[in-house]
C-alpha positions as CSV (number, residue, x, y, z in Angstrom):
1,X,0.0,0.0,0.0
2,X,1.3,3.4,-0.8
3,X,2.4,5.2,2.5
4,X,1.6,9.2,2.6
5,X,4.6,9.7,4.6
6,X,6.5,8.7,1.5
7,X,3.8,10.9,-1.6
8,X,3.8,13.6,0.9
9,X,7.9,13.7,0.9
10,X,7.8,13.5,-3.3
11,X,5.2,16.3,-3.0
12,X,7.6,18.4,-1.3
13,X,9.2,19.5,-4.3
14,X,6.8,21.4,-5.3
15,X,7.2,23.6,-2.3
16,X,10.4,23.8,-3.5
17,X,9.6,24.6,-6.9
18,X,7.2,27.7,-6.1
19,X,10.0,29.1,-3.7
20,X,10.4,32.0,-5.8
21,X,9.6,31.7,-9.8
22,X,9.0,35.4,-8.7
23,X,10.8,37.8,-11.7
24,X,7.9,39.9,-12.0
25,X,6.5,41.1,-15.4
26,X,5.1,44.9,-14.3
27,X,4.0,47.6,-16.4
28,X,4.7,50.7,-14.7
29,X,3.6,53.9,-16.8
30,X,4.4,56.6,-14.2
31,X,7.4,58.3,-13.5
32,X,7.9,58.0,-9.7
33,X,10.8,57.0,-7.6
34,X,11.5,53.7,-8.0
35,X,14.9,51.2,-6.7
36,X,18.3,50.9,-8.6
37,X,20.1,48.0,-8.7
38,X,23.5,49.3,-7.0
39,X,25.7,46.5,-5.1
40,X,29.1,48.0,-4.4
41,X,32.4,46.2,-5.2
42,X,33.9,45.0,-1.8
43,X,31.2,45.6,0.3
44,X,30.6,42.3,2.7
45,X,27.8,41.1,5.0
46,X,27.9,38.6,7.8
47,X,24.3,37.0,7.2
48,X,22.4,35.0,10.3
49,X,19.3,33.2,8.2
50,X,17.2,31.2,10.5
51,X,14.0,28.9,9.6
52,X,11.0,27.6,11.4
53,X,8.4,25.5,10.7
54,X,5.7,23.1,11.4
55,X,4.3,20.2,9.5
56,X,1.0,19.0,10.6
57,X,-0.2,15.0,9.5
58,X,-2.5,12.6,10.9
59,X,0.5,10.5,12.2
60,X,1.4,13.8,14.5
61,X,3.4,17.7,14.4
62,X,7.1,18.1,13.6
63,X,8.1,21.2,14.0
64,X,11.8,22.9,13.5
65,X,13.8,25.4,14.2
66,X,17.4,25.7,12.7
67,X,20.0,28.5,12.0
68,X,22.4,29.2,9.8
69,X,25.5,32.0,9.8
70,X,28.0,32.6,6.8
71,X,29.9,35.9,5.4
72,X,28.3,37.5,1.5
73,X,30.9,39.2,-0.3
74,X,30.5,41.2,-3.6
75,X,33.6,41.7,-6.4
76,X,32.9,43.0,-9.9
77,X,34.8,41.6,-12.3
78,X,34.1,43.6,-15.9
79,X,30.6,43.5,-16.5
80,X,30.1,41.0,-13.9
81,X,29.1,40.7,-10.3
82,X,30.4,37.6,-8.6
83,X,28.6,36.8,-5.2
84,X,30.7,34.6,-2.6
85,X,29.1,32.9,0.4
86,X,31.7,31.8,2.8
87,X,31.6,29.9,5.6
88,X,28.3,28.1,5.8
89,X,28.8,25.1,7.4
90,X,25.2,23.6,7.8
91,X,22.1,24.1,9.8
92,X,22.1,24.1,13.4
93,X,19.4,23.1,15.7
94,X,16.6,20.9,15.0
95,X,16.0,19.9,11.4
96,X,12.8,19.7,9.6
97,X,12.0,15.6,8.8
98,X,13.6,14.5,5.9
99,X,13.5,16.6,2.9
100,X,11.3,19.0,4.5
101,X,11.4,23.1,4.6
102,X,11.2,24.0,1.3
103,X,13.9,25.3,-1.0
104,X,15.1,28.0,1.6
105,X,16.4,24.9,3.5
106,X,18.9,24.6,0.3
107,X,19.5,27.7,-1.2
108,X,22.5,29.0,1.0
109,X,24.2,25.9,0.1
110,X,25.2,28.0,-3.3
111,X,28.7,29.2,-2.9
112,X,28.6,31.7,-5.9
113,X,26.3,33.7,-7.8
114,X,27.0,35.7,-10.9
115,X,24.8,38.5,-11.6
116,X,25.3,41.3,-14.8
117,X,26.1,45.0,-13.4
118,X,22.6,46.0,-13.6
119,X,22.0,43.0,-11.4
120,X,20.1,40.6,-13.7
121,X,20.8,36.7,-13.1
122,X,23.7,35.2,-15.1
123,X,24.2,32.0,-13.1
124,X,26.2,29.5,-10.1
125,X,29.1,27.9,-9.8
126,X,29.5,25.1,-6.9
127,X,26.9,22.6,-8.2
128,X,28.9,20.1,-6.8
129,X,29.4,21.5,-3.5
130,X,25.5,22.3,-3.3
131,X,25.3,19.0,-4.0
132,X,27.0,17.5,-0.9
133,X,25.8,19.6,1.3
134,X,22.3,19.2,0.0
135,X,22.8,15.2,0.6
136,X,24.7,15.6,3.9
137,X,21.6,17.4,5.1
138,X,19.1,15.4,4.2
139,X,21.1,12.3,5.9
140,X,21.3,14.6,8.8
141,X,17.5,15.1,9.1
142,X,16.4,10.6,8.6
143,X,18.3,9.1,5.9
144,X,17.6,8.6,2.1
145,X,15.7,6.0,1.3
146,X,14.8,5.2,-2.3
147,X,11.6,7.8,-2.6
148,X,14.0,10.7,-1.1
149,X,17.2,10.1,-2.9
150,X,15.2,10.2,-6.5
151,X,13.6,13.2,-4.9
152,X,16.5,14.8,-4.0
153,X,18.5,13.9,-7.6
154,X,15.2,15.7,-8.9
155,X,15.6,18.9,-7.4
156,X,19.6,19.1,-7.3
157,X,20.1,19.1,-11.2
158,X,22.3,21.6,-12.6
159,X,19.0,23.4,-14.2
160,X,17.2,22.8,-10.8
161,X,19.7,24.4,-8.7
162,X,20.4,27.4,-11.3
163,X,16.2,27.5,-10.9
164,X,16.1,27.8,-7.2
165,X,19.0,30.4,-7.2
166,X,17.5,32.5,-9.7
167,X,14.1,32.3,-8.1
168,X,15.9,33.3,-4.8
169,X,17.8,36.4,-6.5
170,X,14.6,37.6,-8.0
171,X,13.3,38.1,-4.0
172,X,16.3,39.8,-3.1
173,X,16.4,42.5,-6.0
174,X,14.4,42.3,-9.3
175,X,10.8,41.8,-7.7
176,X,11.2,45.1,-6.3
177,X,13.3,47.0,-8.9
178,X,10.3,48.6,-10.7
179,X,7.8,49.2,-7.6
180,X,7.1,52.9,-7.7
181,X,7.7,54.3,-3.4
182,X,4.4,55.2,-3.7
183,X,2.6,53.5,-0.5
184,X,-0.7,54.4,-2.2
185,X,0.2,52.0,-4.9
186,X,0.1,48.6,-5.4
187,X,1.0,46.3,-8.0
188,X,-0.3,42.7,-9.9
189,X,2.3,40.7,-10.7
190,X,1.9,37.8,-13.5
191,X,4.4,35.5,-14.6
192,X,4.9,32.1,-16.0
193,X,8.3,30.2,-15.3
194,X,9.6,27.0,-16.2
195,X,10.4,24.8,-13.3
196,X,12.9,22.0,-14.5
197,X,12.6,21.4,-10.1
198,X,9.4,19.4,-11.7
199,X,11.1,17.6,-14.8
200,X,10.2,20.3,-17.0
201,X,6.7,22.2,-18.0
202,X,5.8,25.7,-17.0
203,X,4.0,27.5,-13.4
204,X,2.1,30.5,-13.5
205,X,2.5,32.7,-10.6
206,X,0.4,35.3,-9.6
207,X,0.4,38.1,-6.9
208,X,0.7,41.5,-5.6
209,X,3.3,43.6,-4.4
210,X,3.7,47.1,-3.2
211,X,6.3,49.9,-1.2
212,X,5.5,50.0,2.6
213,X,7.1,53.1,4.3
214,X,10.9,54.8,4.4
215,X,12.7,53.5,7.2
216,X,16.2,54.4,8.8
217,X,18.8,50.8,8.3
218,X,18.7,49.0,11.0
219,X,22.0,47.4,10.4
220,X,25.6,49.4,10.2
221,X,24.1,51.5,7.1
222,X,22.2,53.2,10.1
223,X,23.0,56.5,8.9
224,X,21.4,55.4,5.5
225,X,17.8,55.0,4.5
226,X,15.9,51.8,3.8
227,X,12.6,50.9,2.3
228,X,10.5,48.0,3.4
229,X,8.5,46.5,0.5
230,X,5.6,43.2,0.8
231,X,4.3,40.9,-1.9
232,X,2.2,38.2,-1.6
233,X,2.1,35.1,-4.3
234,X,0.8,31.7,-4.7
235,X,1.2,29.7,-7.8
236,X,-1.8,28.3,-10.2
237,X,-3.9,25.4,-8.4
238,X,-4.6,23.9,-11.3
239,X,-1.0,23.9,-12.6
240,X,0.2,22.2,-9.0
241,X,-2.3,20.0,-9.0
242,X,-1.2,18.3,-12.5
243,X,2.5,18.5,-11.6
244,X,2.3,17.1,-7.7
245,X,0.4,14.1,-9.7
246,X,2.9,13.5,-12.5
247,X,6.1,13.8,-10.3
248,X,4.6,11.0,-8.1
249,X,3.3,8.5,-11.1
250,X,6.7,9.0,-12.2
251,X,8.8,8.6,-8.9
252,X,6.7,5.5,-9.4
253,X,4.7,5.5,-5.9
254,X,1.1,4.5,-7.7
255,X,-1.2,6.9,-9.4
256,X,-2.5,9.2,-6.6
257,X,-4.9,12.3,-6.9
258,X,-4.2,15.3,-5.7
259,X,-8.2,16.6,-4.2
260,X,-7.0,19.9,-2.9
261,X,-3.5,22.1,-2.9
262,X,-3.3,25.3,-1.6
263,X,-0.1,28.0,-0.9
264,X,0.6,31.2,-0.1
265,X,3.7,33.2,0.1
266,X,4.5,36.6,2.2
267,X,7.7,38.7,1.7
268,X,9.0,41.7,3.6
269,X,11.9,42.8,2.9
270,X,14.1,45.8,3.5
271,X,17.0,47.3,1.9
272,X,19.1,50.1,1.3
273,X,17.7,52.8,-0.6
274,X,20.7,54.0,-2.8
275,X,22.0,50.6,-3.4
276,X,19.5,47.7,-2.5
277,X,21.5,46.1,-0.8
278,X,18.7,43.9,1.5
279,X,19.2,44.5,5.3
280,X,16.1,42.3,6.7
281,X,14.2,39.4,4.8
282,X,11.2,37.5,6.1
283,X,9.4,34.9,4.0
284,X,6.6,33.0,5.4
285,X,5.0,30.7,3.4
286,X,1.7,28.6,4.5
287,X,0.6,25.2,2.3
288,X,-1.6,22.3,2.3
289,X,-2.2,19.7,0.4
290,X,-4.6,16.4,0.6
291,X,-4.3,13.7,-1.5
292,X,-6.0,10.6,-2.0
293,X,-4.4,6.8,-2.6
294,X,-5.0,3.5,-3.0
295,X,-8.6,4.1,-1.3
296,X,-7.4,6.4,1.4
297,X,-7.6,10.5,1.9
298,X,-4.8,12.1,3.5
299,X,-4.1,15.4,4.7
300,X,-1.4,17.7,5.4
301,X,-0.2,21.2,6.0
302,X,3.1,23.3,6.3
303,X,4.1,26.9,7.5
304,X,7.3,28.1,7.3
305,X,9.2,31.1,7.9
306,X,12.6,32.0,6.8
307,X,14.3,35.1,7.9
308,X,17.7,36.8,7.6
309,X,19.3,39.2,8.7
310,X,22.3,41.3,7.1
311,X,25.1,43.1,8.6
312,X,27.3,45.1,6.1
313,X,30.7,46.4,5.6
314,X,31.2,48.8,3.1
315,X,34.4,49.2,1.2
316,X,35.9,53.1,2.4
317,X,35.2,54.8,-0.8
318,X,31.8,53.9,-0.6
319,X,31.0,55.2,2.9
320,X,32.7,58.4,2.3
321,X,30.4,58.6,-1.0
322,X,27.6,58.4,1.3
């Protein structure tokens, strides 16, 4: 008989999947102030990213609650920006079960990302590194059996983990790039993405997302100003519901049917004004699915919120610029 434990662990990838898939598709026709893409060569940040959770079954709550420090560094080199994380050496604390907390649970594992000068998305290096350390903590949280380890070749693909990373650069600067600082306004955003997470096909994404207030940095740029921004986004039902159903038939755990998916995502973030360099980023994120199998219904539901925080050092040209 097919165990939910194990669909519900293969259905995880879709969590991972709708992570982000967030590069937003606007159409702004007014001429108000809006955010510049600014990162300054040699600046640094010792980053503290921490992640909660709780997964609710029949068979009982698992919660979580794991933390995570390394160093960012920025160097251009020619029309390129090369971001370095150093130092991560895993999650500490307790781990969510198995392959559990959603792509946030993976994404600092990338050692470098390679952006263009006005900050749109080249690519990684590391795959291999991501890799192990991927595997090492999914060992870490109950072993990989067969169901887990096809998972986690799934969704640690070259074009899965380039997916992920460009998902997770769109939170931290293009999703905002084009919202006017207008708290009056808010935006729709629309957008479909591939998601090779899912073996290929296309999501559609759909949300809002809008300028909160000016604030003062609450880090080291304190005598800067910051700007907290909020979107919310969920991802096509319909879309989900297909591809939870076609990853399981072809992980090969039965034909189940998916009989209700739902998700929602919340993002606050805020960064620097002049240079968007992020200071504080919260992403909570609330799903449930229930699927029925081999003549039984089962339920489940997850919440989990990611946060970091980012403490910068800024090369001396650039403070005395400022």
């Amino acid at each position: 008989m097919l165990k939910f434990q194990r669909v519900s662990i293969l259905a995880n990838l879709v969590i991972i999947a709708t992570l982000g898939a967030l590069t937003p598709r606007l159409s702004l026709t007014a001429q108000a102030q809006t955010l510049k893409f600014g990162w300054p060569d040699g600046a640094s940040a010792k980053v503290h990213s921490r992640s909660e959770g709780r997964r609710v079954r029949k068979s009982g709550d698992q919660t979580w609650d794991m933390s995570a420090d390394f160093t960012m560094q920025i160097k251009r080199a020619g029309e390129r920006i090369v971001i370095s994380r150093d130092g991560f050496s895993g999650w500490k604390g307790t781990l969510p079960p198995t392959i559990g907390g959603g792509a946030e649970r993976f994404i600092d594992m990338i050692p470098t990302f390679v952006v263009s000068a006005d900050g749109a998305f080249i690519g990684i290096e590391g795959h291999d590194i991501t890799r192990k350390l991927m595997t090492a903590s999914v060992v870490q949280s109950g072993g990989l059996d067969p169901p887990t380890q096809n998972l986690l070749e799934t969704i640690s693909t070259n074009a899965s983990l380039e997916a992920m990373a460009s998902d997770h650069w769109s939170i931290l600067v293009l999703l905002w790039e084009d919202v006017e600082l207008d708290p009056n306004l808010s935006y729709e955003l629309h957008n479909v993405t591939s998601v090779p997470q899912l073996g290929g096909g296309d999501l559609e994404i759909n949300g809002t997302v809008k300028f909160v207030k000016e604030i003062p940095c609450p880090t080291a740029l304190a005598e800067r100003r910051c700007v907290q921004l909020h979107a919310e986004t969920g991802a096509d039902k319909a879309q989900v519901n297909q591809l939870i159903q076609a990853l399981l038939r072809s992980a090969g755990v039965g034909r189940p049917t998916v009989t209700a998916w739902d998700q929602r995502t919340k993002l606050d973030i805020v960064v620097e004004q002049a240079t968007m360099l992020p200071q504080q980023l919260t992403l909570t994120r609330i799903n449930g699915m229930t699927i029925k199998a081999d003549g039984e219904t089962n339920s489940a539901s997850e919440e989990i919120t990611k946060t970091y925080t980012f403490a910068w050092s800024l090369p001396a040209d650039e403070r005395k610029r400022n």
